[in-house]
PDB file with one MODEL, atoms N, CA, C and O in Angstrom:
MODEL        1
ATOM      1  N   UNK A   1     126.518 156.023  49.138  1.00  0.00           N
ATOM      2  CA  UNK A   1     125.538 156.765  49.905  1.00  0.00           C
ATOM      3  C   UNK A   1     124.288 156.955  49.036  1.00  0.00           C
ATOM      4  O   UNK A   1     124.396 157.436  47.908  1.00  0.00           O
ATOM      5  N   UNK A   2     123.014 156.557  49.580  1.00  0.00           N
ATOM      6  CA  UNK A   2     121.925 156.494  48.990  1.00  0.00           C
ATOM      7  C   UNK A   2     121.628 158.555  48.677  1.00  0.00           C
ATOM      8  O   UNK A   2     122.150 159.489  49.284  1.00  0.00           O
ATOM      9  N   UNK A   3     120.643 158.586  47.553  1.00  0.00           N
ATOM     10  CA  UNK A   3     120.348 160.194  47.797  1.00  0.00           C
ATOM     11  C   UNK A   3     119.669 160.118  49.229  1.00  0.00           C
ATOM     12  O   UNK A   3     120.516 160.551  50.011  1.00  0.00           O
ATOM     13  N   UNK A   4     118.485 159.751  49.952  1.00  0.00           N
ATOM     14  CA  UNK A   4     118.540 160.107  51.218  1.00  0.00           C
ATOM     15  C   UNK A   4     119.503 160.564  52.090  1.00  0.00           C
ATOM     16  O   UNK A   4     119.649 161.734  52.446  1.00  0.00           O
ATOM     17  N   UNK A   5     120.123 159.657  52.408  1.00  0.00           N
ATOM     18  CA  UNK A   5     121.509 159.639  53.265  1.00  0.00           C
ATOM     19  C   UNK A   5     122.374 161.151  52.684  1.00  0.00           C
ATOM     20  O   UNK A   5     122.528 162.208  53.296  1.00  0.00           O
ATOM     21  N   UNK A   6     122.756 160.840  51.537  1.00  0.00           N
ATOM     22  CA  UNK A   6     123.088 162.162  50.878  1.00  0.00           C
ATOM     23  C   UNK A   6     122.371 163.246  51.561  1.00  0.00           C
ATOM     24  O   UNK A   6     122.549 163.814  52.638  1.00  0.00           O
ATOM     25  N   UNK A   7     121.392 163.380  50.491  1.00  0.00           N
ATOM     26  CA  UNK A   7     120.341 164.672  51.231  1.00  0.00           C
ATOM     27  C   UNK A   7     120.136 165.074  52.385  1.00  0.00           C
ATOM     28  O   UNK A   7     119.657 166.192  52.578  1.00  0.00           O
ATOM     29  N   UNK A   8     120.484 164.174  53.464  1.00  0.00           N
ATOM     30  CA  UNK A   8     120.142 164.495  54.703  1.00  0.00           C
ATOM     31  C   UNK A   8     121.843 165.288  55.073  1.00  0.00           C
ATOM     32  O   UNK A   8     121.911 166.403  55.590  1.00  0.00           O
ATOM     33  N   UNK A   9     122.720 164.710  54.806  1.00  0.00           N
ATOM     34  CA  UNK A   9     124.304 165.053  55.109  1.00  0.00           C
ATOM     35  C   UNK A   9     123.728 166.357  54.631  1.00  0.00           C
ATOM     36  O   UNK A   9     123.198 167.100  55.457  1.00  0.00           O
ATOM     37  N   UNK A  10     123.800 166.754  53.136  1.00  0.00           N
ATOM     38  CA  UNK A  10     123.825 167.800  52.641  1.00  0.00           C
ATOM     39  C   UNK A  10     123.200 168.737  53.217  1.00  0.00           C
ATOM     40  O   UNK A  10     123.761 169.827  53.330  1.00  0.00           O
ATOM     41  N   UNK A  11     121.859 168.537  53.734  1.00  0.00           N
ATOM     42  CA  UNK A  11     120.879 169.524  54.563  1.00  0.00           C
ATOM     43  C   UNK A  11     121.225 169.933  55.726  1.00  0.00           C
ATOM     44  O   UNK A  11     121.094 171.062  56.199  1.00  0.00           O
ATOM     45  N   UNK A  12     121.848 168.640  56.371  1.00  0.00           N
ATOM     46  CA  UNK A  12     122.689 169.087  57.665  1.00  0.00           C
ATOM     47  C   UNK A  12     124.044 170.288  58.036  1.00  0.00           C
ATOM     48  O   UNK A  12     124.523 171.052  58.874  1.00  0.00           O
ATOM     49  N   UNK A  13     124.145 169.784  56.825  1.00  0.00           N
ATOM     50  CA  UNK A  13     125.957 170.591  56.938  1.00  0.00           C
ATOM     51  C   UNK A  13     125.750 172.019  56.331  1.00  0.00           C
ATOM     52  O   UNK A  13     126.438 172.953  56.743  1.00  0.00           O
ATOM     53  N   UNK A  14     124.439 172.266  54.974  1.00  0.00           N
ATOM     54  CA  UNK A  14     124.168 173.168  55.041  1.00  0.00           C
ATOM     55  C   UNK A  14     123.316 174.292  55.890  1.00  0.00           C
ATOM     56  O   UNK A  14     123.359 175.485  55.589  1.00  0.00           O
ATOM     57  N   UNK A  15     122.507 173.760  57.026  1.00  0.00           N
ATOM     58  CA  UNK A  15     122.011 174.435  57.982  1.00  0.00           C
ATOM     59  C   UNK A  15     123.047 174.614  59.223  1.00  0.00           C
ATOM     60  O   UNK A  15     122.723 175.237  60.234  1.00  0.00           O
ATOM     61  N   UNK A  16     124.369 173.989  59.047  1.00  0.00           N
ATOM     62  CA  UNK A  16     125.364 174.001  60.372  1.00  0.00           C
ATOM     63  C   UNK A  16     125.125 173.257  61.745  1.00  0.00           C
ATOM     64  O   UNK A  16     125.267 173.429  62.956  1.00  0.00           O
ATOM     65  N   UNK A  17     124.764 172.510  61.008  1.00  0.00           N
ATOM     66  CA  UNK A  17     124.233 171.365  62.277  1.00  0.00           C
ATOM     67  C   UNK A  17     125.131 170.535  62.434  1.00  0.00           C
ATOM     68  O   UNK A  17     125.738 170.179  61.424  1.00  0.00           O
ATOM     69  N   UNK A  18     125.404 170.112  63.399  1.00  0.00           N
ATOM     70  CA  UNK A  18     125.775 168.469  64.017  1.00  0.00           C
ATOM     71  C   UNK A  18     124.810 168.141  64.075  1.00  0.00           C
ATOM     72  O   UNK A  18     123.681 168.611  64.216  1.00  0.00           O
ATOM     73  N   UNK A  19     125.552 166.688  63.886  1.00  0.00           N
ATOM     74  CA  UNK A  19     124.645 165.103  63.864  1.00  0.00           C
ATOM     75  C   UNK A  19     123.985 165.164  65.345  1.00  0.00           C
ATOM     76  O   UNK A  19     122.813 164.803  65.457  1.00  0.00           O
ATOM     77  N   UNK A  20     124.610 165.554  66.341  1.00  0.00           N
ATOM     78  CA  UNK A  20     123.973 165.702  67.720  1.00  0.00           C
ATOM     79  C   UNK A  20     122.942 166.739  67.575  1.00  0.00           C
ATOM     80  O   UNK A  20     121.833 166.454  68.027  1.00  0.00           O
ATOM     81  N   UNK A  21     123.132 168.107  66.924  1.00  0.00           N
ATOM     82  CA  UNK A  21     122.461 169.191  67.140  1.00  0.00           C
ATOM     83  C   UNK A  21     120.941 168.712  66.239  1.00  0.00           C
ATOM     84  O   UNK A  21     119.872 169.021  66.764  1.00  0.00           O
ATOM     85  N   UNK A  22     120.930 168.101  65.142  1.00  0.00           N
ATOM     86  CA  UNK A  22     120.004 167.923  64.431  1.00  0.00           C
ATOM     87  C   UNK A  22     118.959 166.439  65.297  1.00  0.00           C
ATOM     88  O   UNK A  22     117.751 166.589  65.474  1.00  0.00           O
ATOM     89  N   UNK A  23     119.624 165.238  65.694  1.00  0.00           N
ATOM     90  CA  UNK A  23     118.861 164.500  66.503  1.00  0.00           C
ATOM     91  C   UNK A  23     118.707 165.263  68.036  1.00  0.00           C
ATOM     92  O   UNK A  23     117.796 164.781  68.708  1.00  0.00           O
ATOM     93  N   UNK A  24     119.179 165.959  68.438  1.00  0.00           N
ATOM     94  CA  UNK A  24     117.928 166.567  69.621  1.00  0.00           C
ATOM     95  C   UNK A  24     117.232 167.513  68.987  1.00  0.00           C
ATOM     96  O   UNK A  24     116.601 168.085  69.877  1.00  0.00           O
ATOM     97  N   UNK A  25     116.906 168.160  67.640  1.00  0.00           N
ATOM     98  CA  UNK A  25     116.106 169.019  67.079  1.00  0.00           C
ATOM     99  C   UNK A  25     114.660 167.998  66.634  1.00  0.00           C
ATOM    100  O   UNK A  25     113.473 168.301  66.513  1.00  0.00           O
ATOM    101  N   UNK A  26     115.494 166.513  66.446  1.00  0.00           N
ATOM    102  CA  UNK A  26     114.032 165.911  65.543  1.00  0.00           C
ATOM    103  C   UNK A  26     113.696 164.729  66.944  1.00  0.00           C
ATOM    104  O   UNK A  26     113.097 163.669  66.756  1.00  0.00           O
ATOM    105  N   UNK A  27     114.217 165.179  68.320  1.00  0.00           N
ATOM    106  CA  UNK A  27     113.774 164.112  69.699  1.00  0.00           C
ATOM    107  C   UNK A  27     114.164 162.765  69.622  1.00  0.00           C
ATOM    108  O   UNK A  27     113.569 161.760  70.013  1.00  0.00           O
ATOM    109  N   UNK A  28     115.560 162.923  68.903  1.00  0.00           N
ATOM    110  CA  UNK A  28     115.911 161.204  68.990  1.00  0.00           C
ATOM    111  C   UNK A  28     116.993 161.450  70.052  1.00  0.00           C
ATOM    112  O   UNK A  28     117.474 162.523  70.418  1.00  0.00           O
ATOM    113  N   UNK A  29     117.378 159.651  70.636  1.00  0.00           N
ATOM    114  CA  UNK A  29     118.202 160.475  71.858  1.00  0.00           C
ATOM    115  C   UNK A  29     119.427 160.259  71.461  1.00  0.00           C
ATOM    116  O   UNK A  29     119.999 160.919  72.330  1.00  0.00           O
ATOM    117  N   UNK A  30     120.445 159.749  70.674  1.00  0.00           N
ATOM    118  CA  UNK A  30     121.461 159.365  70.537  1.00  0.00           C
ATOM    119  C   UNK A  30     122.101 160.516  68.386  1.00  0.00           C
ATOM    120  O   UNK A  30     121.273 160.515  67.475  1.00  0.00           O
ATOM    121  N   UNK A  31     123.093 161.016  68.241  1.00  0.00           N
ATOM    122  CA  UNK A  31     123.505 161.001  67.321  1.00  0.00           C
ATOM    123  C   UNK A  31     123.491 159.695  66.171  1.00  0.00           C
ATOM    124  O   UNK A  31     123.171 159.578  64.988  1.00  0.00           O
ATOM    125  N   UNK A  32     123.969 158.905  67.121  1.00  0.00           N
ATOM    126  CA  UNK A  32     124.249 157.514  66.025  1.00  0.00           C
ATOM    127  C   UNK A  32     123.350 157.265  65.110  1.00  0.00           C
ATOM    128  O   UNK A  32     123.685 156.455  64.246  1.00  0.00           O
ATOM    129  N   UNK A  33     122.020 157.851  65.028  1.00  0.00           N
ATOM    130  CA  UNK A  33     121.037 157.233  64.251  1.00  0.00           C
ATOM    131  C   UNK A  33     120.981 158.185  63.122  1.00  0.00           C
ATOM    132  O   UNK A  33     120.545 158.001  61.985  1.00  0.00           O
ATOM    133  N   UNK A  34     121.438 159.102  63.586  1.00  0.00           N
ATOM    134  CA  UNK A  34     121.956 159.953  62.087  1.00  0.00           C
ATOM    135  C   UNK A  34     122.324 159.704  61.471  1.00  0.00           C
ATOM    136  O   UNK A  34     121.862 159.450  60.358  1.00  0.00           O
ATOM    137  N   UNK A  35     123.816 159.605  62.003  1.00  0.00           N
ATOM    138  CA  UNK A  35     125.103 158.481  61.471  1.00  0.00           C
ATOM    139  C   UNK A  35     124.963 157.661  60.516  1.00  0.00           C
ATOM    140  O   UNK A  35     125.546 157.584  59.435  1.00  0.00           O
ATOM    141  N   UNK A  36     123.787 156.773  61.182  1.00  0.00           N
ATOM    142  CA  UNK A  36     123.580 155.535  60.654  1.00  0.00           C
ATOM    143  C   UNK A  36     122.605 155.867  59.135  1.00  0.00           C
ATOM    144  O   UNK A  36     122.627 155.157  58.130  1.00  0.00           O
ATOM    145  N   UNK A  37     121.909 156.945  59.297  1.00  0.00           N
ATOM    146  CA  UNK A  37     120.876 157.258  58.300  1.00  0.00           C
ATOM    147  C   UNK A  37     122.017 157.882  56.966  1.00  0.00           C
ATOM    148  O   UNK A  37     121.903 157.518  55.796  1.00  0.00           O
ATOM    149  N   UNK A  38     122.859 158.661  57.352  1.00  0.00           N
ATOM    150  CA  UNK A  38     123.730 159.359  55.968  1.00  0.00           C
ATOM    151  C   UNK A  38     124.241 158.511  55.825  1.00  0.00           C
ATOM    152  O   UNK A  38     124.564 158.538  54.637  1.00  0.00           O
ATOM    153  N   UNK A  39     124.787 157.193  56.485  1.00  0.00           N
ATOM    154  CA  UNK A  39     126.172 155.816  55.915  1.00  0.00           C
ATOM    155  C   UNK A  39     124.803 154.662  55.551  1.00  0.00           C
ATOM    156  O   UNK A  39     125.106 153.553  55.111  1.00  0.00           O
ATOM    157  N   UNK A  40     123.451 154.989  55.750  1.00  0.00           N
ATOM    158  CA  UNK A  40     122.758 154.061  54.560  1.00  0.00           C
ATOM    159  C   UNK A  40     122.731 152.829  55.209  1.00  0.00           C
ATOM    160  O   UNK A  40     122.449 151.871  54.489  1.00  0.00           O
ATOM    161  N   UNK A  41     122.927 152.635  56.243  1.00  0.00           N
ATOM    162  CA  UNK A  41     122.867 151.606  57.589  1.00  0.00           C
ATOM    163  C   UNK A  41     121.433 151.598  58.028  1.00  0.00           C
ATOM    164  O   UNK A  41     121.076 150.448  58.284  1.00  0.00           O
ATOM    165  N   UNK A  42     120.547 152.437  58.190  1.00  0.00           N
ATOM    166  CA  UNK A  42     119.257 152.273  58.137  1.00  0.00           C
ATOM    167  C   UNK A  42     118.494 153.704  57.895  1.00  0.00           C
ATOM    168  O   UNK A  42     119.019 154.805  58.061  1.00  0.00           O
ATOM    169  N   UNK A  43     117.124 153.459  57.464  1.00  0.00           N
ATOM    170  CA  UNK A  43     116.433 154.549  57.289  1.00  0.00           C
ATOM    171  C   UNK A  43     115.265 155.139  58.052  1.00  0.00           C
ATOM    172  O   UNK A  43     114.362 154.402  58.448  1.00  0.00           O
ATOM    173  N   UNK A  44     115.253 156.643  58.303  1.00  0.00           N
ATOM    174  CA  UNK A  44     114.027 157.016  58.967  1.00  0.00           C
ATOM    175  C   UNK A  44     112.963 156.598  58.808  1.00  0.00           C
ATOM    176  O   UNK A  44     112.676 156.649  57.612  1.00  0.00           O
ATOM    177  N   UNK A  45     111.744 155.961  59.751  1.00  0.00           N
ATOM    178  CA  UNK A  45     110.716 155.945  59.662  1.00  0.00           C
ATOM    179  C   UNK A  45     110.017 157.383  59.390  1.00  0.00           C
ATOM    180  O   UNK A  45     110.512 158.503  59.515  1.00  0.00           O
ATOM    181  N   UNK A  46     108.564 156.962  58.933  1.00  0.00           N
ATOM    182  CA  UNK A  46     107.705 157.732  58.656  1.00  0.00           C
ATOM    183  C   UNK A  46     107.541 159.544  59.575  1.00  0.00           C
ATOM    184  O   UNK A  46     107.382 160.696  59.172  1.00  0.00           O
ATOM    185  N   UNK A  47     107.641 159.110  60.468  1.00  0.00           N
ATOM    186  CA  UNK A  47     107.529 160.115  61.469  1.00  0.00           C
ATOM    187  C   UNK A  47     109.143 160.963  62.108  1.00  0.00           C
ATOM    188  O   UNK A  47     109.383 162.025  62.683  1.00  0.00           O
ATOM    189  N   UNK A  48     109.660 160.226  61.796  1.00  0.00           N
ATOM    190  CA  UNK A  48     111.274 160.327  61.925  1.00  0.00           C
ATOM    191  C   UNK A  48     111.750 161.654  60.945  1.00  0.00           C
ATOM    192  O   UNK A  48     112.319 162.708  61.233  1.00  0.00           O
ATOM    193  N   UNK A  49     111.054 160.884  59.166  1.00  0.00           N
ATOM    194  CA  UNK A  49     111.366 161.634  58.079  1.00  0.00           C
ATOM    195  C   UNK A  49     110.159 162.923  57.624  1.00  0.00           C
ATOM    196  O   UNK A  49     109.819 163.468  56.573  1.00  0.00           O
ATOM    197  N   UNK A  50     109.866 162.994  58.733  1.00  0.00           N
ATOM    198  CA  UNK A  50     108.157 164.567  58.962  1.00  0.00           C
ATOM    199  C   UNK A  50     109.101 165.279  59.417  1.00  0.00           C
ATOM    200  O   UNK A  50     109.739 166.095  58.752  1.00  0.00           O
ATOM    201  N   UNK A  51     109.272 165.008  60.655  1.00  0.00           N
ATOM    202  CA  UNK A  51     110.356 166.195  61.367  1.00  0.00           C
ATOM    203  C   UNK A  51     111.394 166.216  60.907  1.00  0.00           C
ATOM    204  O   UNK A  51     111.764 167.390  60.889  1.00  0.00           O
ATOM    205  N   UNK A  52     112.615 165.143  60.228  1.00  0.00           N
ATOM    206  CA  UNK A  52     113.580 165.841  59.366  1.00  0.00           C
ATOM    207  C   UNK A  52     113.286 166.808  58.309  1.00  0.00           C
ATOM    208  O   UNK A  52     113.981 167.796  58.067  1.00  0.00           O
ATOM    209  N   UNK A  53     111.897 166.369  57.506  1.00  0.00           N
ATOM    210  CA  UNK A  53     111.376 167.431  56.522  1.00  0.00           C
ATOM    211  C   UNK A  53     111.555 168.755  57.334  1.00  0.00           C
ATOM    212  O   UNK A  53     112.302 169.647  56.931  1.00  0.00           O
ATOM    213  N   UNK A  54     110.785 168.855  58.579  1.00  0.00           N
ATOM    214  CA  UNK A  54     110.296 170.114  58.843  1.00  0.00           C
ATOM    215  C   UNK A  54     111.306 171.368  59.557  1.00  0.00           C
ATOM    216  O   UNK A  54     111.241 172.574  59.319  1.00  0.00           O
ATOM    217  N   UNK A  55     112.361 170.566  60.619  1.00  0.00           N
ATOM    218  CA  UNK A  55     113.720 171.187  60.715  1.00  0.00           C
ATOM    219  C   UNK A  55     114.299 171.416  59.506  1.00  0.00           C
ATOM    220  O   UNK A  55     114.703 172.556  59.277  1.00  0.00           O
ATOM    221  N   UNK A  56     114.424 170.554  58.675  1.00  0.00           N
ATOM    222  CA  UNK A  56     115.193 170.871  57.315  1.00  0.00           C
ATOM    223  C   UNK A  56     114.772 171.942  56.451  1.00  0.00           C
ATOM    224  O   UNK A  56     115.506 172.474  55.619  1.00  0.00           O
ATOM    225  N   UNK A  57     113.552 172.250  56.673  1.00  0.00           N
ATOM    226  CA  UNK A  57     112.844 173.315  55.968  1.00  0.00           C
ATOM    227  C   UNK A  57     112.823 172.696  54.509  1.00  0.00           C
ATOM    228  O   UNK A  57     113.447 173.240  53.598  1.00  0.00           O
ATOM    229  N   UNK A  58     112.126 171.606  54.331  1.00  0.00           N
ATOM    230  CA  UNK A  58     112.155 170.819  53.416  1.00  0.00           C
ATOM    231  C   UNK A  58     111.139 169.471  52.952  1.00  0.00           C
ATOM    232  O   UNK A  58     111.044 168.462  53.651  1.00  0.00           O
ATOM    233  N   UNK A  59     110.404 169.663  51.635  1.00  0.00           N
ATOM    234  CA  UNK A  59     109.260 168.576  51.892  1.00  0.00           C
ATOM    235  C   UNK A  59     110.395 167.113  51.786  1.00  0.00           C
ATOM    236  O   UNK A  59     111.571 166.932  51.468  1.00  0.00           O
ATOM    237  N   UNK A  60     109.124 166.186  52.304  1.00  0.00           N
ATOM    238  CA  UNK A  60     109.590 164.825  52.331  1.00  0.00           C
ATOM    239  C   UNK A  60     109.985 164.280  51.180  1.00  0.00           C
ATOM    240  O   UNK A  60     110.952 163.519  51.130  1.00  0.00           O
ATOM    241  N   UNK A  61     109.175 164.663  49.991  1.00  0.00           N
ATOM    242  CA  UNK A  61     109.107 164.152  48.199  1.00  0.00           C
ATOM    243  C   UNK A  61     110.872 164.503  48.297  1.00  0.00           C
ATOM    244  O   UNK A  61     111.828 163.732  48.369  1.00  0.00           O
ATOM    245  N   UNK A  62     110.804 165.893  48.266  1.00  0.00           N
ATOM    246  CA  UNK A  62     112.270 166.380  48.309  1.00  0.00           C
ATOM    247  C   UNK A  62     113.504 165.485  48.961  1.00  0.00           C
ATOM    248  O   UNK A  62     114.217 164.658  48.392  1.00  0.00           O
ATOM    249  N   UNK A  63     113.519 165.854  50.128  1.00  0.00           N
ATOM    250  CA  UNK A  63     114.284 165.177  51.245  1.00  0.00           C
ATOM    251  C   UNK A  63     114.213 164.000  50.148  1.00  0.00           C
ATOM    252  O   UNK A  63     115.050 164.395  49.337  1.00  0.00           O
ATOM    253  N   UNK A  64     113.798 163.003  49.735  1.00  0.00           N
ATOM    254  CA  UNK A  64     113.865 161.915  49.045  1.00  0.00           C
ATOM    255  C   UNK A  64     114.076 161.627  47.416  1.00  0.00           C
ATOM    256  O   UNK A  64     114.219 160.565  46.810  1.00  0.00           O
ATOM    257  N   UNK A  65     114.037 162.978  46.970  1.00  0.00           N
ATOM    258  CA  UNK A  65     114.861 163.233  46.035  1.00  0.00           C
ATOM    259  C   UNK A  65     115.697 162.981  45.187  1.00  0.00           C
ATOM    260  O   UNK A  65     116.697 163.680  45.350  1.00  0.00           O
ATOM    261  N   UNK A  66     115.786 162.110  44.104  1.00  0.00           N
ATOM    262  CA  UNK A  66     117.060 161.968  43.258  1.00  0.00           C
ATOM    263  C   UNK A  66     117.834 163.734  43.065  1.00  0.00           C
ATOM    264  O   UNK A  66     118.970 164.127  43.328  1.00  0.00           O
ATOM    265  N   UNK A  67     117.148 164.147  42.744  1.00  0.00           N
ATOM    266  CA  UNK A  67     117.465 165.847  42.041  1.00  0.00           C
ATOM    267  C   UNK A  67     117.651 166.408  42.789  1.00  0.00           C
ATOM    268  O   UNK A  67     118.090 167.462  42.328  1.00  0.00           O
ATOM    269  N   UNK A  68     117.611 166.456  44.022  1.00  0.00           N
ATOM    270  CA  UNK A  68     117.626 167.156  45.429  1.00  0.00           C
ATOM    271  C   UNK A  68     119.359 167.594  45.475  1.00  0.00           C
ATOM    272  O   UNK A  68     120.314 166.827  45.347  1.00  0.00           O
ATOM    273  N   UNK A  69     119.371 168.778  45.656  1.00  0.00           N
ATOM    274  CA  UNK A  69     120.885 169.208  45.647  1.00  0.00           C
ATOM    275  C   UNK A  69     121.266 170.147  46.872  1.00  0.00           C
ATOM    276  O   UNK A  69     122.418 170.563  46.996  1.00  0.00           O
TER     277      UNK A  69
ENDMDL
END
C-alpha cells in the first residue's frame, strides 16, 4: 500500500467513515473507487484529492505524505 492509499485508509477509519460514506461526501458515485485508491489500483485526480483534503480536514502536501500518520 502506497502512503496515499495508506493515508487515505487511515483518515477514513479515523473519522469513522465508510468507503461509501466518504465517496458520497467527496460526489463520487460508486465506493469502488475508494477501494481502488487505498489497494493502490489507481489514484485520485487533482480535484478528486481537494475534496479528499478538505472532508479529511487535511492539506493535500499532507494527505500525500510519507510522515503522515
Amino acid at each position: 500500500m502506497s502512503n496515499l492509499g495508506k493515508n487515505i485508509r487511515n483518515l477514513r477509519m479515523k473519522n469513522h467513515l465508510s468507503q461509501a460514506a466518504l465517496a458520497d461526501l467527496i460526489n463520487i458515485p460508486s465506493q469502488s473507487k475508494i477501494s481502488s485508491w487505498e489497494s493502490d489500483q489507481s489514484l485520485p485526480n487533482i480535484v478528486e484529492a481537494k475534496k479528499l483534503s478538505q472532508v479529511l480536514g487535511i492539506s493535500i502536501e499532507d494527505l500525500l505524505s510519507n510522515n503522515f500518520q
